[in-house]
N, C-alpha and C positions, 0 to 999 in steps of 0.2 A: 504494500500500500504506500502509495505517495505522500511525502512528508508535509501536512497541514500547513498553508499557508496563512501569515502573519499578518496582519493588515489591524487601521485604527479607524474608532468611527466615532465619530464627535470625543473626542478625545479618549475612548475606552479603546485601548491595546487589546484584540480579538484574534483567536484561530479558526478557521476552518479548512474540510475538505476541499481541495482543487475541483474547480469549476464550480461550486457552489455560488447561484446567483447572489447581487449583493442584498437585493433586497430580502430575501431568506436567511443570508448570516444576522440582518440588523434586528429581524425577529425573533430570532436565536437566541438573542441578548438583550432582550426586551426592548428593544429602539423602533418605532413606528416608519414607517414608510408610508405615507400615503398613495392608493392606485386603485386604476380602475376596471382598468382592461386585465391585469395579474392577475390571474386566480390559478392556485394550487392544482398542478396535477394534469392540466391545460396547458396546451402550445404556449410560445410568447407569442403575442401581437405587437406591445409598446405602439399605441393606437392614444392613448389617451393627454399624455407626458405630465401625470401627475405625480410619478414616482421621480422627477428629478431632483438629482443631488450633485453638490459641488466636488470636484474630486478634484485634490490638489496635481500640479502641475500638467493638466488637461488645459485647453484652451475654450472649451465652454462645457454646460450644466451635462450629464449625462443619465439617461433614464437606469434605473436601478432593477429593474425589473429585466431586462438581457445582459447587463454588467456582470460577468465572473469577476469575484476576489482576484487580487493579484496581490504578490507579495509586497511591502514594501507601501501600499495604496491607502492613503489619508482621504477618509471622506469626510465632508461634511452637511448632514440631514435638515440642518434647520438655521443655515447661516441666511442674514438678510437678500441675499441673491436669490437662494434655494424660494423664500415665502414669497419674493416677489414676482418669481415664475410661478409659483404652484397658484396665487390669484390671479397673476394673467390668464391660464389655462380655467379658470373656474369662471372667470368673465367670458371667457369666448363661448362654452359650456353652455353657460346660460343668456347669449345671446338671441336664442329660440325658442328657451326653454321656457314653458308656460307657468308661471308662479302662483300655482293653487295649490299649493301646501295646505292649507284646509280642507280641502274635499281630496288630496290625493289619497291613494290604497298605500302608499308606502312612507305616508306622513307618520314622524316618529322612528322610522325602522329605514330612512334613504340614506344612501353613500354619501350622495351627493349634497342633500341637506347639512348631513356633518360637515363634511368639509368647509362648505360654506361658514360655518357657525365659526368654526378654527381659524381659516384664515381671511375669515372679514372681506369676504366679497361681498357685502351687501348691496351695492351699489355699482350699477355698469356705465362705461363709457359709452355703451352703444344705445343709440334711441330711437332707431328702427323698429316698425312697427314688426308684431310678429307675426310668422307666417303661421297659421290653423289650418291645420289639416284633420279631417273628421276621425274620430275613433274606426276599430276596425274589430268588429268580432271573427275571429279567424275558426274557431268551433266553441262548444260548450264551457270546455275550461278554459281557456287563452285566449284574451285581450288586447291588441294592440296600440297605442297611443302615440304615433311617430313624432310629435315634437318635443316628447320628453324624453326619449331616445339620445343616448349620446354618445351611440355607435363603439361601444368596447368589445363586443360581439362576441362578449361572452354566452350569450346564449346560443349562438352559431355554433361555438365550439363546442358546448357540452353537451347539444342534441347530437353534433357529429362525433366526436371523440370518447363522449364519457359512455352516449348510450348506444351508438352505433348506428342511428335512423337518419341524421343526417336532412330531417327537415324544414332548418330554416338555413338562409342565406341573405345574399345582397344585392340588392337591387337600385339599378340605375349609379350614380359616380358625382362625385362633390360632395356639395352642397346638396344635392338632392340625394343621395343615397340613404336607404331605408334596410331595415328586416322585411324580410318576407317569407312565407310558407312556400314550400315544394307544390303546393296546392293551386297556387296562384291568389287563390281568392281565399284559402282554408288550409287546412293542417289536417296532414294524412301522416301522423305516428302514434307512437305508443301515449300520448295524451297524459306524459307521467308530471307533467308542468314544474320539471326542475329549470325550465329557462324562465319562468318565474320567479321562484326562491332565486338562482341563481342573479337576475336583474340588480344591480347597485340602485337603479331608480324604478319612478313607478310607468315607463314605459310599458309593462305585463303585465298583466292583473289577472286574477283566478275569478274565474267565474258564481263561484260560490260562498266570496270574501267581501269581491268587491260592496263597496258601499254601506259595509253592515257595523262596522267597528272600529274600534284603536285598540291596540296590542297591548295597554297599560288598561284597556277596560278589561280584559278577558284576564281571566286565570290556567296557566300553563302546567298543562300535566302532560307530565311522560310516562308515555306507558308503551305496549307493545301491539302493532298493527294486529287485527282480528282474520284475519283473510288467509295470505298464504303460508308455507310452512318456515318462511326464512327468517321471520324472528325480527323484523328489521323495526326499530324504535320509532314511534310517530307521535310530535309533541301537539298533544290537542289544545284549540285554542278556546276554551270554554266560558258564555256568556249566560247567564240568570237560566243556567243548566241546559242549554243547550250546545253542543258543536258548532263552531262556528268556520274553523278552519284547521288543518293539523301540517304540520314539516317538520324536520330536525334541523333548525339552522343550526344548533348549538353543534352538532356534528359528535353527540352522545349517540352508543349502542353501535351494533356489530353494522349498521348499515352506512354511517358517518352521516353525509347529506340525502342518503341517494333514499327515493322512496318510489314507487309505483304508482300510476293511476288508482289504486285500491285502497295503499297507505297513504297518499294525500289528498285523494275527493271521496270516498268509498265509504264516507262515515255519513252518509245520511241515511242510511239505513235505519239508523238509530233514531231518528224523529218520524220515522213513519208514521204515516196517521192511520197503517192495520198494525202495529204495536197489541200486541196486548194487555193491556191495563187492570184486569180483573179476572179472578180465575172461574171456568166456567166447567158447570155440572149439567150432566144430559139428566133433562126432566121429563118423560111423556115423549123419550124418540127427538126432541132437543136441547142444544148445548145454551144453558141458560147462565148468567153470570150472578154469583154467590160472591159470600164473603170469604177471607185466607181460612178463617175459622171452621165454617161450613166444607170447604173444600177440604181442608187437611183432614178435618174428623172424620168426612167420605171416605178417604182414603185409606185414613187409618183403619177406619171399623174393618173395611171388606180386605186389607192386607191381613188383619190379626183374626180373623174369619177363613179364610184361606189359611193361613198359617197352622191354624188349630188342627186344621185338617189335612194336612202332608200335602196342599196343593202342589202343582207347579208352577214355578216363577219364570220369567224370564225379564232379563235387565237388559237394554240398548243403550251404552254411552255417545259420548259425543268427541269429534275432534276437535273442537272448540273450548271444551269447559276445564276448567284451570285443574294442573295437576293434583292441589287438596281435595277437590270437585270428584274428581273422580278415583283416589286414593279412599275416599270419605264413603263414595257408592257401590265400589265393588267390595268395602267390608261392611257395609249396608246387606250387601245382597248375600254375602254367603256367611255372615255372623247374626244380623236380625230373620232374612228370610229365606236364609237357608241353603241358596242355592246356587250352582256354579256356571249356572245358564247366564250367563254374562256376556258381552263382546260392542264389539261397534265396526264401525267403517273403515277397514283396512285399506286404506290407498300405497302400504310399500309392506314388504314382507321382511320387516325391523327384527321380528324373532328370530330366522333363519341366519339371517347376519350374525345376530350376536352368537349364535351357537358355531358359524361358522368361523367366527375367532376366536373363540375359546380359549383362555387361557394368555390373551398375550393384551399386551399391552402399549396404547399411541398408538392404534389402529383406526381410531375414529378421526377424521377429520374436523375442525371446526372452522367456520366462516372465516377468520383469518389468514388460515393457513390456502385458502384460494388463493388469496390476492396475491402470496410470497412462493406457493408452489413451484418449482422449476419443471412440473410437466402435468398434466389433466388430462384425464379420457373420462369423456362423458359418453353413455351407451341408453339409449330409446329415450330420452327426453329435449323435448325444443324449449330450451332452458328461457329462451328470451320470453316467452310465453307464460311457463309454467314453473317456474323459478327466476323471478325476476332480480334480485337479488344476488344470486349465484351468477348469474350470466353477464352481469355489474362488473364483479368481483373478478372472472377469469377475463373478461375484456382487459381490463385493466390490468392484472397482470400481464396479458398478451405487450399491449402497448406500453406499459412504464416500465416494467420489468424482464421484457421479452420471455416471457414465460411456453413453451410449448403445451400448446392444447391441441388435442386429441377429439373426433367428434364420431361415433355413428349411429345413424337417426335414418328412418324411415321415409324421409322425405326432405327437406330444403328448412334448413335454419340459419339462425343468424351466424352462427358460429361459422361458417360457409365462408365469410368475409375476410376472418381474421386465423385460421386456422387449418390444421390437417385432418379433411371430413371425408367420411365415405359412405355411401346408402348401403342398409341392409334391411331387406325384409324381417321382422318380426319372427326371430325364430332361427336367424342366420346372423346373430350377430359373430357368436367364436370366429365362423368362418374370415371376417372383415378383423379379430382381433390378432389371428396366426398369421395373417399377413403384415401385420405391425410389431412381431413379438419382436424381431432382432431391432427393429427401433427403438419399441417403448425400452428392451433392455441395457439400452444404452443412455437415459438419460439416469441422473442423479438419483432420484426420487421422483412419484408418482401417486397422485390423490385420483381415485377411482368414482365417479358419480354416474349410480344406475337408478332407471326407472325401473315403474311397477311391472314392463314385462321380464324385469330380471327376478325373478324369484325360484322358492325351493331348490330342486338341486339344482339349477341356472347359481345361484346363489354362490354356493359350494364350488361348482367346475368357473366360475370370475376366482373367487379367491384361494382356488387351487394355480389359476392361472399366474395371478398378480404374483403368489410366490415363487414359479418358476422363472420367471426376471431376475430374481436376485440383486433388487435393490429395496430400499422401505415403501412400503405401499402404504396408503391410508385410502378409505371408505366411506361413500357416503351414499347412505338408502333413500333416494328423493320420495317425500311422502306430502301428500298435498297441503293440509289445511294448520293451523293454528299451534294445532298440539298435539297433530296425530303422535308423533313423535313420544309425549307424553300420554296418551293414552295410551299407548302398547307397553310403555315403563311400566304404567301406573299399575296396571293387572288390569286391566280390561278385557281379557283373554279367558275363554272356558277352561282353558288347562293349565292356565299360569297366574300365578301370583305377582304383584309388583317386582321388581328386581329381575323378570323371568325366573324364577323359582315355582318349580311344580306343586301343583296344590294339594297332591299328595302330601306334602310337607304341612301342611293343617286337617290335613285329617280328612279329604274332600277328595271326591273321584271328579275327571272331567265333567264340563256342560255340554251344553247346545253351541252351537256357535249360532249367528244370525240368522242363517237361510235355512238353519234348523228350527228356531224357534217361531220364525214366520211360517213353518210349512207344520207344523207341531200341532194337531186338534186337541192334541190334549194340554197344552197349556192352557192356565186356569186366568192366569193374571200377568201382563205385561206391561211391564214400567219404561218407556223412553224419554230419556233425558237428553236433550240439544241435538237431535237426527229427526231423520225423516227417511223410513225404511218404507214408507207404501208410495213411497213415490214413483219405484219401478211398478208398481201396481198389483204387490204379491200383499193380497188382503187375507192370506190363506189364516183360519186360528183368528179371525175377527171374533169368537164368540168369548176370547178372553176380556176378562176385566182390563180396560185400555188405559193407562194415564200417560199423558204427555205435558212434560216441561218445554216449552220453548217460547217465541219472542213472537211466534207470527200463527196464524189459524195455518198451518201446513197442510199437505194431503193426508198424513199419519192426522196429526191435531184433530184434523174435519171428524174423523173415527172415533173419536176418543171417548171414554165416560165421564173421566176429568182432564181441565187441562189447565196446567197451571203457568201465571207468565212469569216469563225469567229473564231476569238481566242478562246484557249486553256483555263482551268481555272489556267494554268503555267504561262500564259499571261497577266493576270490578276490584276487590284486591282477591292477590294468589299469584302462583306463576304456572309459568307455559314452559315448555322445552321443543326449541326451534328441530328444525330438521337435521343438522349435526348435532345435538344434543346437548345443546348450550342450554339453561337454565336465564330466564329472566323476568323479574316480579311486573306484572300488572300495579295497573294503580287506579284508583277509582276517579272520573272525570264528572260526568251529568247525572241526572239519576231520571229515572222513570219512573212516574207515582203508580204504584199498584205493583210492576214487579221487583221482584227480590228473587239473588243471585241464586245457584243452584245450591251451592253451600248449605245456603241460610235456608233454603228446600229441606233439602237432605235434615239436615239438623232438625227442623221443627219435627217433621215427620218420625225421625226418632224418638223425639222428648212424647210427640202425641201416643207412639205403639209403648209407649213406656221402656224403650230399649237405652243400654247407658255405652255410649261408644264412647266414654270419656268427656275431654275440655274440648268442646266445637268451636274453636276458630281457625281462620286459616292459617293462623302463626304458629299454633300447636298441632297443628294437624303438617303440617311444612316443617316443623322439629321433629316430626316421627316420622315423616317419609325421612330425613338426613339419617337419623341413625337407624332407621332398618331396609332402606333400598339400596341395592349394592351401588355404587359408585355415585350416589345422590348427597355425601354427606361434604356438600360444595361450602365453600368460605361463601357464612353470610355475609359478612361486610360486602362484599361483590355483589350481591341480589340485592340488598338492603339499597345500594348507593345507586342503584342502576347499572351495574355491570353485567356480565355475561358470565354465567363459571361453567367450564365445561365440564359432563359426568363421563364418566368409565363404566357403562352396564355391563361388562364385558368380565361373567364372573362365571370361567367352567363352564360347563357341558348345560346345550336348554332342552329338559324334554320335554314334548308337546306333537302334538298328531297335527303336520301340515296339510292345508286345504289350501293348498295355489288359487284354487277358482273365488276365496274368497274376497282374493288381491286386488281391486278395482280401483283403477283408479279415474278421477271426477274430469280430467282432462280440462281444467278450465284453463282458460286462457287470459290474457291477461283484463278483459273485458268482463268474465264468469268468474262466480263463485259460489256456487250454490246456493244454498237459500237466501244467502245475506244480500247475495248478487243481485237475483230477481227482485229486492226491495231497494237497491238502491238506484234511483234516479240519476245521476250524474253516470255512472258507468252502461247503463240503456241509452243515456243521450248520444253518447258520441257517434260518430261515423263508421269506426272499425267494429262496435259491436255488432254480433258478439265473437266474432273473429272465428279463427278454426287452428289448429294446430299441423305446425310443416306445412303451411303458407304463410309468412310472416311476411306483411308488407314493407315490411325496413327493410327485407333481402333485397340487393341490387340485381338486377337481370341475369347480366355477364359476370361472371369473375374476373380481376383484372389477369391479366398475364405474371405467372410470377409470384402472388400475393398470396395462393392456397394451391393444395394437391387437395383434388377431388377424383375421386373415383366412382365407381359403379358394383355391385356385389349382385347378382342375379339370384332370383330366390328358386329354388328347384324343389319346386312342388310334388 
């Protein structure tokens, strides 16, 4: 390694790495730079010239934002030259710029208003009238306002560089040059409105923010997005209990800035006006609305009525509901009611994994370890789709890091662009991986990410493979929604107990799984909590006692004999575990008058059958999954503080009777999400909804010459 160069900066004697720009040593050292066009991680442009500094024996200012250190180099940040450039540049700036800081979306929270404030531009030399140009709605979420525009084009950059879609640009030259959509008139991409957040001013504006607030009226909670499985942190902006808008500018949680169309407009779900508000009991052949009281005593009576009599039970989880949630239900169901008929919606086959590491250990991949990987193979998922997050995270490897990514998928993904991809039918993939063994064996290390058609011994014959390479492999089982991840920890499982531990070990023979207990005449009573299993339309065993917990009248719900409403995971305290098995605590944002979280379900319902599961909160209930689920016994200060801890479920041999077919997964894209999806308005407004998977409209036509090996793998039927 090259010997850190010397350099001073307003009179503090500093080292840094070679080639280190200078405006990143001076933040290194807590010295401000002022800029506009800079941003982390993004090309340079030096477009703006608000980063200049004086550097001694240069013959004038020079921008600091493409400046590398040199040895020997005396700057100075804030000499009378340096301020009387940086308001010339703020006068020019704002020679068009329309000054309605009171009605603007980004009054309080603009770059440009700072600066202003700093170096006492209040007043310009120019007295030319300004030039208006009419607003532009470009789709649902994205706004445009060209004269408050002052062209740093960082939103150019990060629809092209950070997300890959590449839908805005520029249009026309000088004086007149603007942003504009790939669209002409509108915006055809993933609609994830980081050229929003990312904006210094209020040139962008969200669709669902505009006009409604100030950032100092709202109360800011962090917590973690409800939708996909990657865990990515979304600060809600919370007004007199409603949503009003969510981002991470703070650039806290495993996602930094970057959030999805789902984690930053995907929360109106939550004010829906079919919410349900009150819990309803079928009276006379309809579902009629009672009180919590009436409803639970329902409940109770005909649970402990059944009970009495050796019924059978069966219990549906949810991928959604926080791991105390369901740590709390499935000893609900085989300590109060007895029974091992338990399961939910397996979108990745997480069991089989863990049995098929067995024994070893730093096997599991987490969200970090993408971005720094030096190689990735991803097998049946079009990650820009259906892991939005992930596919973030290995781009960007790709580009800062030059990281080698590895693709094969069934049809055309984004990864196409920036990688080495090749098609394989469903069922062919090995054949597309033995053609890459002598490659993949040649890099460093290698993180593996499969979908749900990798499963059972598919499962086994990947991680028999990744060992024959002979370098470190890590793994990652992509699983759709919130918590699946968590729910398969939790013992959600007919045959397994939380940690994977057979339920033999408590004294219990396996259950049902799902498409048993829907096909099952003889169950007596079936309790679902946050799913919706008659939605494929298997009403078989209707003649059980039905109760369903959820947010919305579903297809299951419609059936139901009770149904009880239940919070949001916005609603929320507990935590989730993303889809590498990162651990991160929810936090409660708005409330909704009438329902109460599953938790606080769970629990009442216990205290009503008279059952004693101990101290019901989620903090004690979250201290007993640490110290009895294997590898869950995570550093709380890290959960506590909003961090990420990543577990180790990877304890010995898992036995359990695999059902491959009951591996399904929901294939939303980045438009879908199952139930939450279909209630939320902004992501039915757009244009790309509701998209489809291996057609992603960000792919470009052609591949450039050069830029990827694509191949072809024939499927032999």
């Amino acid at each position: 390694m090259a010997d850190p160069v010397k350099f001073t900066i307003d009179g503090q004697e500093l080292t840094a790495a070679p080639g280190t720009l200078l405006i990143n040593a001076a933040k290194e050292a807590g010295i401000s730079i002022p800029a506009f066009c800079y941003y982390d991680n993004l090309s340079l442009q030096a477009a703006c010239r608000m980063c200049l500094v004086e550097v001694e024996k240069t013959p004038k200012l020079q921008v600091a934002c493409t400046l590398p250190v040199a040895e020997g180099m005396v700057v100075h940040t804030d000499s009378p030259q340096v301020r009387q450039a940086r308001k010339g540049t703020l006068e020019f700036l704002l020679t068009n710029h329309p000054l309605d800081c009171p009605v603007c979306d980004k009054g309080g929270e603009c770059e440009l208003q700072d600066m202003v404030f700093r170096y006492g531009a209040g007043e310009s030399r120019y007295r030319e009238t300004k030039i208006h140009v009419d607003e532009k709605q470009w789709s649902p979420v994205v706004f445009y306002d060209a004269p408050r525009c002052i062209l740093c084009y960082r939103c150019v950059r990060i629809c092209g560089e950070g997300l890959g879609v590449s839908a805005l640009g520029i249009g026309n030259r000088g004086a007149a040059a603007e942003i504009v959509p790939n669209g002409g008139d509108h915006l055809e991409c993933d609609e994830c409105g980081a050229c929003i957040d990312i904006c210094p001013v209020g040139a962008l504006t969200s669709g669902t923010y505009r006009y409604k607030t100030r950032p100092w009226e709202m109360e800011h909670v962090g917590t973690i997005c409800t939708h996909c499985s990657n865990g990515c942190k979304t600060t809600l902006g919370v007004r007199n209990g409603e949503i009003i808008r969510a981002n991470n500018r703070d650039r806290s949680g495993v996602n930094g800035e970057f959030l999805c169309i789902k984690g930053r407009y995907a929360f109106d779900f939550n004010e829906h006006p079919d919410r349900l508000t009150a819990p309803l009991v079928r009276t006379n052949g309809e579902l009629k609305p009672v009180s919590w009281a009436i409803a639970l005593a329902t409940v109770a009576k005909k649970f402990n009525e059944l009970r009495a009599r050796h019924a059978k039970f069966g219990v549906i989880g949810s991928n959604h509901t926080t791991n105390e949630e369901n740590y709390l239900l499935q000893e609900f169901a085989r300590q109060v009611l007895g029974t091992s008929n338990i399961d939910h919606h397996r979108t990745g086959d997480v069991a089989t994994l863990m049995d098929a590491l067995q024994g070893r250990s730093n096997a599991l991949a987490t969200i970090g370890d993408l971005l720094t990987a030096k190689a990735a193979l991803v097998i049946d998922s079009d990650l820009a789709q259906e892991q939005p997050l992930i596919a973030f995270q290995l781009r960007s490897n790709a580009r800062l890091n030059k990281g080698h990514i590895y693709a094969i998928s069934p049809g055309p993904v984004r990864e196409d662009n920036y990688a080495t991809t090749t098609r394989a039918a469903l069922g062919q993939e090995f054949e597309a991986l033995e053609k890459w063994r002598e490659q993949l064996a040649k890099e460093p290390e290698l993180v593996i990410l499969f979908g749900a058609a990798i499963k059972d011994n598919a499962i086994r014959q990947l991680v028999a493979f990744g060992d024959s390479l002979g370098i470190p492999v890590k793994y990652v089982c992509l699983v759709d929604y919130s918590n699946s991840r968590g729910a398969s920890d939790m013992g959600l499982l007919p045959d397994l107990l939380p940690g994977y531990q057979p339920v033999s070990n408590a004294g219990l023979e396996p259950g049902l799984n799902v498409d048993q207990m829907l096909a099952d005449p003889n169950l007596e009573a079936l309790w679902v909590v946050g799913s919706n299993p008659f939605l494929r339309g298997n009403l078989a065993g209707r003649s059980a006692f039905l109760v369903v917990q959820d947010l919305f009248l579903t297809e299951t719900a419609r059936h139901a004999d009770v149904v009880l409403p239940a919070a949001s995971a916005y609603e929320k305290i507990g935590t989730v575990t993303n889809v590498c098995g990162e651990v991160q605590k929810l936090q409660r944002g708005p409330k909704t008058m009438g329902a109460k979280s599953d938790f606080e379900i769970i629990a009442l319902l216990a205290r009503e059958m008279h059952a004693d599961l101990g101290r019901l909160t989620p903090e004690a209930v979250f201290n007993e999954i640490r110290q009895n689920v294997h590898g869950y016994n995570v550093p709380l200060l890290v959960v506590e503080t909003g961090g990420a801890a990543p577990t180790a479920p990877v304890n010995g041999r898992v036995s359990f009777q695999s059902h491959p077919e009951l591996i399904r997964s929901a294939q939303n894209t980045l438009y879908t999400s199952g139930t939450l999806g279909r209630y939320s308005q902004m992501l039915n407004s757009v244009l790309e909804a509701p998209g489809a998977l291996y057609r992603d409209p960000g792919i470009e036509p052609l591949v450039k010459p050069g830029s990827v090996q694509v191949e072809t793998i024939v499927s032999h039927d």
